[in-house]
C-alpha positions as CSV (number, residue, x, y, z in Angstrom):
1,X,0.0,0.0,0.0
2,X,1.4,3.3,-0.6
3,X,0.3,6.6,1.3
4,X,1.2,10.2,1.1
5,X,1.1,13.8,2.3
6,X,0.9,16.9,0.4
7,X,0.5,20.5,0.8
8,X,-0.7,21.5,-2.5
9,X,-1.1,24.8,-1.7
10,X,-4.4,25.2,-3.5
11,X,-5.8,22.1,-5.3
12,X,-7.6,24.3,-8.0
13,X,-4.0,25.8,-9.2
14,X,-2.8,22.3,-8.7
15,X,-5.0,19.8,-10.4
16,X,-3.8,18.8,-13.8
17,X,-0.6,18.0,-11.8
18,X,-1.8,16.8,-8.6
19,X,-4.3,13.9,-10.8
20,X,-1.1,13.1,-13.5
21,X,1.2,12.3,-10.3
22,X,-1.7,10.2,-8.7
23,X,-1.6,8.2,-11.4
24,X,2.5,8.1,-12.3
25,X,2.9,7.6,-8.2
26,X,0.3,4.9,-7.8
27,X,-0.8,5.9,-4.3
28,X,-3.6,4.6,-2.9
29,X,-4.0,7.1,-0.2
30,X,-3.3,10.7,0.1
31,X,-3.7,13.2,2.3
32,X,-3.5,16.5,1.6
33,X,-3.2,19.9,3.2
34,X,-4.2,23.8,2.0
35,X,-6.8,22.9,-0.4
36,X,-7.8,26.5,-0.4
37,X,-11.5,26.0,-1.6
38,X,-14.6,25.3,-0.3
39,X,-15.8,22.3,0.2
40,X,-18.7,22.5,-2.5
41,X,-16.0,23.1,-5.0
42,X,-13.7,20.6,-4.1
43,X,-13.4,18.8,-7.7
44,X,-15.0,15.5,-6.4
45,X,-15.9,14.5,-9.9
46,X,-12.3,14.4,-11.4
47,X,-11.2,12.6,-8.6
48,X,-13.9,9.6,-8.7
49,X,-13.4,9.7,-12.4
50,X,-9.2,8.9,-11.5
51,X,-10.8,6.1,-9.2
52,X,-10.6,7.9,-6.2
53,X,-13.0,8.9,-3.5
54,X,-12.7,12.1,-1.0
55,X,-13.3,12.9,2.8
56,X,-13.1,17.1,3.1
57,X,-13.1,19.5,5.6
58,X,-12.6,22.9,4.2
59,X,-14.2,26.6,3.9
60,X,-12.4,28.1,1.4
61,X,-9.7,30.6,2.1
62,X,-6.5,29.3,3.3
63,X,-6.7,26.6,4.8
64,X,-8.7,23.0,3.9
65,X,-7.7,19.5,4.3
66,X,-8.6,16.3,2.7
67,X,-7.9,12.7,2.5
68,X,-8.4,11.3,-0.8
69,X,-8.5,7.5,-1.0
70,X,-8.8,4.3,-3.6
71,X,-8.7,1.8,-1.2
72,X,-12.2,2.5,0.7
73,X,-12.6,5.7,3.1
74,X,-14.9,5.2,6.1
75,X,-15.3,6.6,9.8
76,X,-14.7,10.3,9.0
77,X,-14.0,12.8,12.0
78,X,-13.7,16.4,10.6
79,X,-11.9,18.6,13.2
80,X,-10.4,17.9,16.4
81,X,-12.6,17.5,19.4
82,X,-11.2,20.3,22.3
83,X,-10.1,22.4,19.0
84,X,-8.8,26.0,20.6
85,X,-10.0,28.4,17.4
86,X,-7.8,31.5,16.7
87,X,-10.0,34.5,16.7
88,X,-13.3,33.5,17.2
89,X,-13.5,31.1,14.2
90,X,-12.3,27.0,14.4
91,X,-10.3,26.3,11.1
92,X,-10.5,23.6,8.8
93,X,-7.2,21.9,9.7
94,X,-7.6,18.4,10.4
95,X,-9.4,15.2,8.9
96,X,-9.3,11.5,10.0
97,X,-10.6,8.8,7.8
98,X,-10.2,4.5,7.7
99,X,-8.8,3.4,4.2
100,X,-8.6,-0.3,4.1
101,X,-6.0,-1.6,7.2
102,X,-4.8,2.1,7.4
103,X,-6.6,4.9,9.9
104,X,-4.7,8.4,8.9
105,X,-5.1,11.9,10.0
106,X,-4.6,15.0,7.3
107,X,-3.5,18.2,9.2
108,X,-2.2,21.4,8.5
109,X,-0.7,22.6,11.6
110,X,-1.2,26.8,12.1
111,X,2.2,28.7,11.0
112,X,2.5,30.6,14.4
113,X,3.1,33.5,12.2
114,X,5.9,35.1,14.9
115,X,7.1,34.1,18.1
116,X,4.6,36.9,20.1
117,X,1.9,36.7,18.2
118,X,-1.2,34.9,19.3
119,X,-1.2,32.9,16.4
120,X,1.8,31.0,18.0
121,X,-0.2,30.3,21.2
122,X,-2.8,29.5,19.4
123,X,-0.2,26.8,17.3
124,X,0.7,25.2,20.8
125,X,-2.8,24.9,21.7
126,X,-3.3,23.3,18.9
127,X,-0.8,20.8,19.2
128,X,-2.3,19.9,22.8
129,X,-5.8,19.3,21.1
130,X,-4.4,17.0,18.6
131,X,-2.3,14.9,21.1
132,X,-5.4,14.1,23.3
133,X,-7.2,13.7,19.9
134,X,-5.4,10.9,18.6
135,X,-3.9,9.5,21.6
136,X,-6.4,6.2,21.5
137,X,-5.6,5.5,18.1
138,X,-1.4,6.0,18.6
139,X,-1.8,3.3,21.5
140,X,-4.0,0.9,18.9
141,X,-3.0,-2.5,17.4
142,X,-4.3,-1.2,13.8
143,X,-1.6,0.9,11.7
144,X,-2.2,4.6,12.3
145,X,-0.4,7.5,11.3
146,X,-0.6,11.7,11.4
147,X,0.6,13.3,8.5
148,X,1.3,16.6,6.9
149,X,2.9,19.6,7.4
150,X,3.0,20.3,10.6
151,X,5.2,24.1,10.2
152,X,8.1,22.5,12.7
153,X,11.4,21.3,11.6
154,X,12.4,18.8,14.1
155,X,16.2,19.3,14.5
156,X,18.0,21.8,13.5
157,X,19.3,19.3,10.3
158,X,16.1,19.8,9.1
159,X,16.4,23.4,8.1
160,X,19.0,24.6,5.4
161,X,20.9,27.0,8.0
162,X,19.3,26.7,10.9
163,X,21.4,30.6,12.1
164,X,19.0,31.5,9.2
165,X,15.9,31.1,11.4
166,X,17.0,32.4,14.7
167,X,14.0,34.2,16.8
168,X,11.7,33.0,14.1
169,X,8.8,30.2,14.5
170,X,9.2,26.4,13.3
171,X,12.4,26.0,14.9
172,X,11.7,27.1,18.9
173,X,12.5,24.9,21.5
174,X,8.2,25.5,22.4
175,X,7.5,24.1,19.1
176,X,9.8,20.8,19.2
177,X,8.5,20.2,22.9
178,X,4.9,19.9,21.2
179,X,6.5,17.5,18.1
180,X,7.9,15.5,21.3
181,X,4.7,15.5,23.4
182,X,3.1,14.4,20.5
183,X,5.6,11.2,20.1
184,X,5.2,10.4,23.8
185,X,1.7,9.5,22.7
186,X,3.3,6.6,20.6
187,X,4.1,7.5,17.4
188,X,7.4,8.4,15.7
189,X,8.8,10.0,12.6
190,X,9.3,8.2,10.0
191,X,11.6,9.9,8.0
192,X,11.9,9.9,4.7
193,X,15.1,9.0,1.9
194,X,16.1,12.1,-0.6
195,X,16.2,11.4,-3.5
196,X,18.7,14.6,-4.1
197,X,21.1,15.7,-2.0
198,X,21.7,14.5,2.0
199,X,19.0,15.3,3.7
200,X,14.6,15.1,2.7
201,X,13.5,18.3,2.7
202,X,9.6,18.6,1.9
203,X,9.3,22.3,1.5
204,X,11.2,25.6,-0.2
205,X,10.2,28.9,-0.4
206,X,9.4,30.2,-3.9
207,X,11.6,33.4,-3.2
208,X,15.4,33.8,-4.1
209,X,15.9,30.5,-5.4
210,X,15.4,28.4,-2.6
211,X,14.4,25.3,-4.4
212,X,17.4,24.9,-7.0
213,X,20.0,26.3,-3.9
214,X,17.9,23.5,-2.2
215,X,17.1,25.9,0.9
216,X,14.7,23.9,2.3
217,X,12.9,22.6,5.4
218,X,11.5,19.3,6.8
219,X,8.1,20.3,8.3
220,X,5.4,18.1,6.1
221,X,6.1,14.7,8.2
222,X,4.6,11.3,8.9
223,X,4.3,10.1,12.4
224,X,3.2,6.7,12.9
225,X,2.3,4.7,15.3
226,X,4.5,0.9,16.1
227,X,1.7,-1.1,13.8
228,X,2.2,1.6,11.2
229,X,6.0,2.4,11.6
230,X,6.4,-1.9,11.7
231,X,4.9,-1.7,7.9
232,X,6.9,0.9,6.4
233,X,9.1,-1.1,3.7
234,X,10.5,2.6,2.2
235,X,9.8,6.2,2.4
236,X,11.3,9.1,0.0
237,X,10.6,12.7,-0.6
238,X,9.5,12.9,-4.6
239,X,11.3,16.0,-5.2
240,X,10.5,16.0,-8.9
241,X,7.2,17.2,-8.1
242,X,8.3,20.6,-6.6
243,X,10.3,20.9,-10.4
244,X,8.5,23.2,-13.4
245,X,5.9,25.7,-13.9
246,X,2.9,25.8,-11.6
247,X,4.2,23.7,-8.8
248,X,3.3,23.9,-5.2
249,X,5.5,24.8,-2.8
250,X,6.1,21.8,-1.4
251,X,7.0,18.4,-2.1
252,X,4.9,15.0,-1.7
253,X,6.2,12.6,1.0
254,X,5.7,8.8,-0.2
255,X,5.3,6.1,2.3
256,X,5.2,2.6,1.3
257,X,3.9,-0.3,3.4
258,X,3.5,-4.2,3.8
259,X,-0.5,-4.6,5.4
């Protein structure tokens, strides 16, 4: 079975490519982040007509998850219970959905924006609600994994330069304390192979070059739980797919397993 996460960064400017690479990748599951439509407009109909089916949870705007699926998608929770809201309004930033032996979660962690602003509190919060959120399911016997891009680089290897980032978000200790809490729930990072270069980045900026200097960062990521990290036979970043005209931002991150 193979399973991925990408942020598309809006699946209207990223069709054509995001249904040719479905079918060139032969994934069965995908989950994806920034859809950035509503959900009445999510393009259902291509989809089914490429054989797959969707679970969404999106508004429009800039946010909008989804988990898009040919092996079966059942038991759909949109939202995390406990969710904090930032200003008033809950996003549309997680989705959970059964596909065949696999339960997954598609999330789209909130930036933080800067380290005093209250979107970062608000990003911490969030990471608490999703930890008591998926908790049961980490601890389960069934293969279960959280993925997509969760705005933290790990370590400090996962960022080009990490002097580059200093007193900015997705590199504070506050954030990597939540991407730990989160693992003492049972799950782990499953980290990917490059297929370029030493280490998998998922995600460049489309300023000053950053993608062919390769200035990159690791924040779309897979944690899985024992079952799930158990059946991982390989795992790469597809790099190609942040190449050419009209591509998203970031990269897809390909997980293959044995269930």
């Amino acid at each position: 079975m193979r399973i991925a996460t990408w942020n598309v960064n809006s699946i209207t400017a990223r069709l054509p490519r995001l249904l040719a690479w479905l079918e060139s990748s032969g994934t069965d599951v995908l989950c994806l982040q920034e859809a950035k439509i509503a959900e009445e407009g999510f393009p259902f109909d291509a989809l089914r007509e490429a054989g797959y089916e969707a679970a969404v949870h999106a508004t429009g705007r800039w946010n909008g998850v989804a988990v898009i699926s040919r092996a079966g998608i059942e038991d759909v929770v949109k939202g995390l219970p406990g969710d904090p809201g930032y200003d008033g309004s809950v996003e549309p930033r997680a989705i959970a959905a059964t596909c065949g032996p696999v339960r997954v979660w598609s999330v789209y962690v909130p930036n933080g924006r800067e380290v005093d602003h209250p979107h970062y509190a608000y990003k911490l919060q969030w990471f608490e609600a999703l930890k008591a959120t998926v908790a049961g399911d980490a601890a389960g016997s069934r293969p279960f994994a959280v993925m997509g891009d969760y705005n933290v680089a790990p370590t400090d290897d996962d960022v080009y330069d990490v002097a580059a980032f200093e007193g900015l978000t997705h590199v504070t200790p506050a954030e990597r304390a939540a991407l730990a809490s989160l693992r003492e729930a049972g799950l782990s990072d499953v980290v990917p192979r490059p297929l370029k270069y030493d280490h998998p980045y998922t995600y460049w900026d489309y300023r000053q070059l950053a993608f062919p200097k390769n200035r990159g960062m690791r924040i779309d990521l897979v944690y899985g739980n024992e079952a799930f990290a158990k059946a991982v036979t390989d795992s790469y970043v597809d790099r190609e797919e942040r190449k050419g005209k009209g591509a998203s931002d970031h990269a897809p991150v390909v997980v293959d397993l044995e269930v």
